[in-house]
N, C-alpha and C positions, 0 to 999 in steps of 0.2 A: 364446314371446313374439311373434315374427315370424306367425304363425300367428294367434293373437288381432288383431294389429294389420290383417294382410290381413282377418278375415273383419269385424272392426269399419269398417274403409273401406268394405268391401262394404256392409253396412248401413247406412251411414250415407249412402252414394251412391245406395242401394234407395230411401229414406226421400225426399233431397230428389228424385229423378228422378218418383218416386209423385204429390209436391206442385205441383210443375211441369208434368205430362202432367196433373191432375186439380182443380187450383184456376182453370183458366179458364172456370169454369161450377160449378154447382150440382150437387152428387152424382147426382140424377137427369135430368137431362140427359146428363151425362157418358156414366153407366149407356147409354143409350138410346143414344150415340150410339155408343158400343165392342160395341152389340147389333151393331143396326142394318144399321153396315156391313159388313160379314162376308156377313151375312144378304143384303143386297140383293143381293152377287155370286153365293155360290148360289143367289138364285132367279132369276137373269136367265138362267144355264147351263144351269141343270136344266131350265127351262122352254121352252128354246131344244131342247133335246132332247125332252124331251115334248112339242112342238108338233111336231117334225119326224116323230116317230115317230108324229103320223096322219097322215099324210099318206098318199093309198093306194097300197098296196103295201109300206110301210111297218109297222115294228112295233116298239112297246117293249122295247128288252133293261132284263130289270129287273136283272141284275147288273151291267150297263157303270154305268147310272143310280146305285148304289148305290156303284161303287166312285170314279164321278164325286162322289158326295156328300160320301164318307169323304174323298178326295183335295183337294176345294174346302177343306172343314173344317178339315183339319189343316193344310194350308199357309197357313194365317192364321198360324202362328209364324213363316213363313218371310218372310212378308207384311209382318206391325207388328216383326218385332227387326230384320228390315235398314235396311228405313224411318227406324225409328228413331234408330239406332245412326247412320243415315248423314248427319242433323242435329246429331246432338249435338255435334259441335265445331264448328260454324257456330251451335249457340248460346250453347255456354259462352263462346265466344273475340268471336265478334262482337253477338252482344246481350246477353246479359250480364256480358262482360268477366271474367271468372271463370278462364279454364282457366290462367292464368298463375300465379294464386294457388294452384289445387288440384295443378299441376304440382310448386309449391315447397311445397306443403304436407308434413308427415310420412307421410301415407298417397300410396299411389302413383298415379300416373294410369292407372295397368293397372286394377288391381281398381276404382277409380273409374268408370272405364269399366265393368268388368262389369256391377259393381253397378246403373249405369242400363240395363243391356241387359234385368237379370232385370226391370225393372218392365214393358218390352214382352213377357216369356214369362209374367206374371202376366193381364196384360190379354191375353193371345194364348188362354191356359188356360180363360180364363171364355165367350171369345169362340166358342173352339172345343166347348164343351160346350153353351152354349147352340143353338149352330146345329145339333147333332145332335139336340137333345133337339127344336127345330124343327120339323126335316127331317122327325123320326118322325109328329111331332104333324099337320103338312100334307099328305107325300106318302103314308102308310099312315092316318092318321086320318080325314083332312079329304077326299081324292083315290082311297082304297082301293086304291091300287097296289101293296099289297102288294112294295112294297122291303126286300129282304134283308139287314135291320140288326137285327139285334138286341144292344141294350146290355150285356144280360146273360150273353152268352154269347160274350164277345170274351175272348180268352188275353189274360191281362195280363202273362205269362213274354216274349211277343213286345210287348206293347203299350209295358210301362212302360220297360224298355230302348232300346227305340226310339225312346221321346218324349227320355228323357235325352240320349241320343247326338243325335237330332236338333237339339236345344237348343244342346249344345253346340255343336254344327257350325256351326248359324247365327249366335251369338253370335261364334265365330272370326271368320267372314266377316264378321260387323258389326265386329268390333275390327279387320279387314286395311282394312274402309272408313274407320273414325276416323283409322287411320295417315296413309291417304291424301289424309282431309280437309284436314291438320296440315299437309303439305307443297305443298297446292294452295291452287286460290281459285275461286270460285263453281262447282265442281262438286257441291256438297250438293243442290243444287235437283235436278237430274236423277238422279244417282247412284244412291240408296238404291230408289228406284220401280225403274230402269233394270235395276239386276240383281235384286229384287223379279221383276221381270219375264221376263228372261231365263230363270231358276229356272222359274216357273208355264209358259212355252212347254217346254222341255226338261227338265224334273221330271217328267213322265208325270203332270201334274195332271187334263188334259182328255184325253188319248190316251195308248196308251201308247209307249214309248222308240221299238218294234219300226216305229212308223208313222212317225216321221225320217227327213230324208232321210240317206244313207252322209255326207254329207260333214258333216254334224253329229252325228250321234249320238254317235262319240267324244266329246265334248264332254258328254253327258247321263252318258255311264258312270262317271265321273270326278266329278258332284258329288254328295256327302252328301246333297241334298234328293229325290235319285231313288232312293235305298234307303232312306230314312226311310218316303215312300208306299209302298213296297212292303212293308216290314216291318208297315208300320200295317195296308195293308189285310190282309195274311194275318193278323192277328193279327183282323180282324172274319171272317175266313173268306172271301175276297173276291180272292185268292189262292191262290199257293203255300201248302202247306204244308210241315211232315216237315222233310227236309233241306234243300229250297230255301228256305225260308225261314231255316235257321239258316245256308244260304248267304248271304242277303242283311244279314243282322243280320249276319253276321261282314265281309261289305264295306260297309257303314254304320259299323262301327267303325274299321275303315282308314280310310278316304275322311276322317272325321271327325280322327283323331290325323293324318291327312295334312294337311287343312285347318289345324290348329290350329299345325304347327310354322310352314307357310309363313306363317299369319298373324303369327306370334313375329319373324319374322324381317321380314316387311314392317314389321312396327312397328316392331323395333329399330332398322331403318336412317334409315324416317321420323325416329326419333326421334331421332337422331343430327344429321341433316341439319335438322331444326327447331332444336336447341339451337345449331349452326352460322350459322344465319342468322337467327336470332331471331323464329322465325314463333308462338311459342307465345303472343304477343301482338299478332299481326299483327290487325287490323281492315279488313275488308270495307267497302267505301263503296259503295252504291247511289243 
């Protein structure tokens, strides 16, 4: 019964999250605008690198280029569920007054929360397929550069384990950000972009880990989003393979069940210290 009851909050938190992220415009707008952006950041990277690479004496790596692609692409999950996640109590609480009612409602604020994380891994999922089916269409279609992507020939043994685990990991991190919404004030605005960000610089999205400086890369080894890319690209071939890669998948699952307790635990306490001072209807004034 407890079981039913979480996976029903789930969906029903899926449902209005979908309604809210998708009713401030017209389906095709919308559409176009969850293309879109994604797409603009790939091409302003890629092209930043295929401009530099004439430059004379210069030369196209078409595997760096490809794994630049694969790496842009799929950190769109990392991109819209931090983001996201990192509003969402700055809108239940302060625009639409809500998270006090869904706090005391019968379903929990935990799965509540997921529940709106998976509408940003739904729109992450369409965003990330289209800009590869893109990439192929402009940079091997349109541009003949022959980039080393092929759809059809990607391990989905590496690929689909890896989107899971990465999902989950992100979604932790989005829920350790909700905790901290709860007990804070106007830090939503910066926040969710801010580690967004952090991630894309030390995730090995544009470079990899090895080009860091010593005194940060601990820092890159340590998060879930830097063995997600690496699982993904060896799973396009674009990588490791063999055992390194069931090395990396097997530290993408740590790093992740790592993330997920310390998030368990930042929220338990937030959520302690909110029911302590009564922040779970506290209202932001601008």
């Amino acid at each position: 019964m407890a079981i039913d009851n979480l996976a029903r909050t789930v969906k029903e938190s899926f449902r209005v999250g979908w309604k809210i992220e998708s009713n401030w415009t017209d389906p095709l707008l919308f559409a176009t605008y969850r293309v879109v952006q994604p797409l603009a950041s790939l091409l302003i990277v890629a092209f930043i690198v295929i401009i530099g690479a004439s430059l004379p004496g210069a030369g196209l790596d078409h595997t760096y280029l490809a794994r630049l692609i694969v790496g842009t692409a799929f950190f769109v999950y990392a991109g819209q569920i931090i983001t996201n996640m990192g509003w969402l109590v700055f809108t239940d609480r302060s625009r639409y007054e809500v998270l006090k009612n869904i706090y005391l409602s019968p379903g929990t604020l935990q799965a509540y929360i997921v529940g709106r994380g998976l509408v940003a891994v739904l729109n992450a999922t369409i965003s990330v397929l289209v800009t590869l089916l893109f990439s192929i269409a402009v940079f091997n279609g349109i541009l003949h550069l022959n980039i080393p992507i092929d759809l059809l020939a990607v391990n989905l043994a590496f690929l689909i384990p890896a989107v899971l685990l990465g999902i989950a990991g992100l979604i932790a991190v989005g829920y350790m950000l909700t905790a901290i919404s709860i007990v804070s004030n106007r830090l939503e605005f910066i926040m969710g972009e801010s580690i967004a960000g952090i991630f894309f610089l030390l995730g090995g999205v544009i470079f990899p880990v090895s080009a860091l400086p010593d005194v940060i890369r601990p820092i890159s080894v340590v998060l879930p989003v830097t063995y997600f890319l690496d699982v993904v690209r060896d799973s396009f071939g674009l990588g490791n393979t063999g055992g390194s890669a069931i090395l990396d998948l097997g530290y993408l699952a740590l790093s992740t069940l790592g993330i997920i307790v310390l998030a368990s635990l930042v929220f338990n306490r937030a959520e302690l210290r909110a029911k302590k001072l009564g922040l779970f209807d506290r209202k932001s004034e601008y």
